[in-house]
Each structure stands twice: as structure tokens, then as C-alpha cells.
C-alpha positions in Angstrom: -1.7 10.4 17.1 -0.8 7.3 15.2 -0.3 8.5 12.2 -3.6 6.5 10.1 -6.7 8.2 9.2 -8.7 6.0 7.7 -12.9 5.8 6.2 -15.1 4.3 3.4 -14.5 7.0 0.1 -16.8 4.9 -1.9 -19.4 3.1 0.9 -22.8 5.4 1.6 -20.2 8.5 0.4 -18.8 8.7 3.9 -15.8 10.7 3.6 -15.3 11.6 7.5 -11.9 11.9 8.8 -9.9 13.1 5.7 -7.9 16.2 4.8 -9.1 18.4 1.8 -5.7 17.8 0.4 -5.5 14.1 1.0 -9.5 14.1 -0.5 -8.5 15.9 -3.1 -5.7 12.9 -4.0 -8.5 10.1 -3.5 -10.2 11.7 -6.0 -7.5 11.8 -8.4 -5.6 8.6 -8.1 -8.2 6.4 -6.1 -11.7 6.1 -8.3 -12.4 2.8 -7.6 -16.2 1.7 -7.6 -17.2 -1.1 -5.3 -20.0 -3.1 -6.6 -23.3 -4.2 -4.6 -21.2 -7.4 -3.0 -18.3 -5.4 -2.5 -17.0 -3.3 0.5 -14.0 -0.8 -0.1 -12.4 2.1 2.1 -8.9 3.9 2.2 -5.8 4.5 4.7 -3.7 7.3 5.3 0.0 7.3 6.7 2.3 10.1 7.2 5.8 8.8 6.8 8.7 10.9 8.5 11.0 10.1 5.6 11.8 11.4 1.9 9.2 10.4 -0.9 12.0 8.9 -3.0 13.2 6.7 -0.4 9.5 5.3 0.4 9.1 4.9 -2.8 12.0 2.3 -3.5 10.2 0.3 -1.3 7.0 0.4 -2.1 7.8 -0.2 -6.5 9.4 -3.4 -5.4 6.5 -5.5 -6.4 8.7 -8.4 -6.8 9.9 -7.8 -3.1 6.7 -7.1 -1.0 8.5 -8.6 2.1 11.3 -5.7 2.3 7.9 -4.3 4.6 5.2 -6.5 4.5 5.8 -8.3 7.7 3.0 -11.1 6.7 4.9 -11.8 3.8 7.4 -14.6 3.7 8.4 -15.4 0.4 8.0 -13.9 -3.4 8.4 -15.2 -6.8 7.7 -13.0 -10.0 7.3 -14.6 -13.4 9.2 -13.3 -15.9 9.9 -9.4 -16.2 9.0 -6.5 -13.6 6.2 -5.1 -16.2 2.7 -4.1 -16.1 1.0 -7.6 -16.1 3.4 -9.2 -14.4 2.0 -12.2 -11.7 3.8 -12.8 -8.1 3.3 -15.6 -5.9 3.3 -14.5 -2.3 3.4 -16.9 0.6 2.0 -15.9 3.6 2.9 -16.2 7.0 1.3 -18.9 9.7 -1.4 -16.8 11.9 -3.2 -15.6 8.8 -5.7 -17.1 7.4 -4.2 -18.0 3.6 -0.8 -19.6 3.0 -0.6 -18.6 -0.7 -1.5 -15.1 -2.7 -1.5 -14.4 -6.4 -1.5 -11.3 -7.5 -0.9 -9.6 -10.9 0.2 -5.7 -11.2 -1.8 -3.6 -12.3 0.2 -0.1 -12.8 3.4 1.2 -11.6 3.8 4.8 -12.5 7.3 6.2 -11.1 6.6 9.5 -12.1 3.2 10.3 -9.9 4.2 6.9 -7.5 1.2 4.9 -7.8 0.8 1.2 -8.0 -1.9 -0.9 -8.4 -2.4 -4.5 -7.5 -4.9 -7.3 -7.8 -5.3 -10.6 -6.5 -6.1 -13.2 -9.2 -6.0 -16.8 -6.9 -4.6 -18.3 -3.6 -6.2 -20.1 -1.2 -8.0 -16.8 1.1 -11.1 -15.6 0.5 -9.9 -11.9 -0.8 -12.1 -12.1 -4.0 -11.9 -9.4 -6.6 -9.8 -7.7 -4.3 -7.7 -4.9 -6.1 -5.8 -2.0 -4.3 -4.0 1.2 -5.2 -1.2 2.9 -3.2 -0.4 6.9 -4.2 2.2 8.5 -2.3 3.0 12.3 -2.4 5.9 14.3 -1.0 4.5 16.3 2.4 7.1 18.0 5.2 6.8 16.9 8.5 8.8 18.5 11.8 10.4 20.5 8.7 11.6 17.8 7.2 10.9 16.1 4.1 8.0 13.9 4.4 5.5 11.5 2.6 1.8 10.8 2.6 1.1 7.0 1.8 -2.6 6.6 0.8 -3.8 3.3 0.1 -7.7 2.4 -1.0 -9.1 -1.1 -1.4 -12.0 -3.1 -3.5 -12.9 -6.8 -2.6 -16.2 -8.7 -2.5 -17.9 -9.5 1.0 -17.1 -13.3 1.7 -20.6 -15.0 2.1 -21.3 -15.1 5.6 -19.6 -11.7 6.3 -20.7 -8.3 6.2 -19.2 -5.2 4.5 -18.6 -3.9 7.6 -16.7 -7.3 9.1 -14.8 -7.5 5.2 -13.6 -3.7 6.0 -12.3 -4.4 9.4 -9.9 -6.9 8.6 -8.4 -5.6 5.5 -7.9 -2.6 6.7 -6.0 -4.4 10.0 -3.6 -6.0 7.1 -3.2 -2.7 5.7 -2.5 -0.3 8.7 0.1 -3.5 10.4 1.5 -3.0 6.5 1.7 1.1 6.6 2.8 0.8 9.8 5.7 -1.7 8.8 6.2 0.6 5.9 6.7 3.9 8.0 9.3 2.0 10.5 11.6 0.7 7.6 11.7 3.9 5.6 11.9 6.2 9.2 14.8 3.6 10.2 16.7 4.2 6.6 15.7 7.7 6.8 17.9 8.1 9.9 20.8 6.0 8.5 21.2 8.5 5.6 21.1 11.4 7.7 24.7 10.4 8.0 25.4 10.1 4.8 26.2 12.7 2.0 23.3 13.8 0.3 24.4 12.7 -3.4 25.4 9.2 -2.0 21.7 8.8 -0.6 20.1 9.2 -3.8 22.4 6.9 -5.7 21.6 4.5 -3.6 18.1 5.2 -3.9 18.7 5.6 -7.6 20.5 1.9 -7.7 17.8 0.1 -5.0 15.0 1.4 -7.7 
């Protein structure tokens, strides 16, 4: 077991392969609507480390790369705020060398952010993604359950089905980078004192 579930929520209503719980959070947090040109489906990743230290991560929209392994460079125009436009640059082996992307929400109190990509030179049109995470206990320990769901159009010449397949191959090497940073960290502050973990948390965020 790997760790990712994964299936269309919004393509031909094919919810196979999810939880009731983790259904019950696409519902609430993940209502987007693909269009007739659009495909769109959602990820799931059970992280064996504490929601709050996940989620220091995954806020830093000016600092995608801390686990995005495709990413290799960020710039955000002026302040960290609903709005707010970054310029990724991608790594060689993809096919784009520039992103940009505006965010969309970034709620600290249910963890969800949103982001869409505006321009860059890749054909991810429209393409606009939510992440949710929620607090879970794995082994007996504290856990977290990353979902993340996608809209973009179908490139022409590609079909919804092709357009799926390789976004959700970014996401899952991306959930998968996410899960070995935060499980490494995890560990590390295992040896430390509890109070010191979360102001370092507290001071990361």
C-alpha cells in the first residue's frame, strides 16, 4: 500500500476508491465543476506526521520547492495574501520551464489552499487545484490526510483521460515528496521537546 487513492469526483460521478470520510471532505472542501473541455479528478495521501507540521509546508506558497521536487525556483510579488501571483520555474524533464500562478485561498484554520495557474509556457489551461488536509492517527500516532483535486481544460489533441494521467503523475511525485519531508521532520522532532516543536512550527508558519 502506497499510501494514494486516487479517481475522478466530478468525471461521469465515478467516486470508486474513496473512504466515506475522505468523500465526505471532497464534498465539503472540493466542489469544483469541470466544464465540457475539462477533465478533473482528486488524490489522497496519508502522511505519518502531525497536521501542523504538514501544514507549514504546504501554506508556503511563496516556497513551493521546500517539496515540490519539480520546482526549482519561486518569486512572489509583493505580499503573501489572497491574490498574490508566483513565478515558478520548472525543472528540465518537464515539459514547461516557467508557471504562473495566483492563490486563490489560504485558510489556516480548516488548512485549505487553493491555486490557479494564470500563464507560463505548458499547456495546463484553466488549471486550478485545491489541497485540504485534516488531522487523522496513523500506527497511534498523530497523522494527516492530504487531499488534493484538480480542474484543467483537455489540451487539443489529448483526451480527458491522457489530461488526467499526467496531472495526477505531477501530483502523486508531489504528495509523495510531501509525505517524505514532513515523515523525515516528523522523526527529527521526536527528539525534541514537545513545546520546542511547535514554536518552531509556530515560527516556520
Amino acid at each position: 500500500m502506497n499510501g494514494f487513492v486516487n479517481g475522478s469526483v466530478n468525471n461521469n460521478n465515478n467516486n470508486v476508491g474513496f473512504s466515506s470520510v475522505e468523500m465526505e471532505y471532497l464534498r465539503r472542501y472540493h466542489r469544483q465543476e469541470a466544464g465540457e473541455n475539462q477533465c478533473s479528478s482528486a488524490l489522497v495521501k496519508h502522511i505519518k506526521a502531525p497536521l501542523p507540521l504538514v501544514w507549514s509546508l504546504v501554506r508556503r506558497f511563496d516556497q513551493p520547492q521546500k517539496y515540490k521536487p519539480f520546482v526549482s525556483r519561486c518569486v512572489v510579488r509583493g505580499n503573501l495574501e489572497i491574490g498574490s501571483l508566483r513565478e515558478v520555474d520548472v525543472k528540465s524533464g518537464l515539459p514547461a520551464t516557467t508557471s504562473t500562478e495566483r492563490l486563490e485561498l489560504l485558510d489556516d484554520n480548516e488548512h485549505i489552499l487553493s491555486v490557479r495557474i494564470i500563464g507560463g509556457d505548458h499547456r495546463l489551461r484553466n488549471y486550478s487545484s485545491i489541497m485540504s488536509l485534516h488531522p487523522e492517527i496513523i500506527d497511534g500516532r498523530p497523522g494527516t490526510l492530504v487531499i488534493e483535486s484538480f480542474v484543467v481544460d483537455v489540451p487539443e489533441g489529448n483526451t480527458k483521460d491522457e489530461t488526467c494521467y499526467f496531472v495526477e503523475a505531477l501530483i502523486k511525485c508531489n504528495l509523495k515528496s510531501l509525505a517524505d519531508v514532513s515523515e523525515g521532520l516528523a522523526v527529527q522532532d521526536r527528539t525534541e521537546p514537545i513545546d520546542r516543536m511547535y514554536d518552531l512550527l509556530i515560527r516556520s508558519g
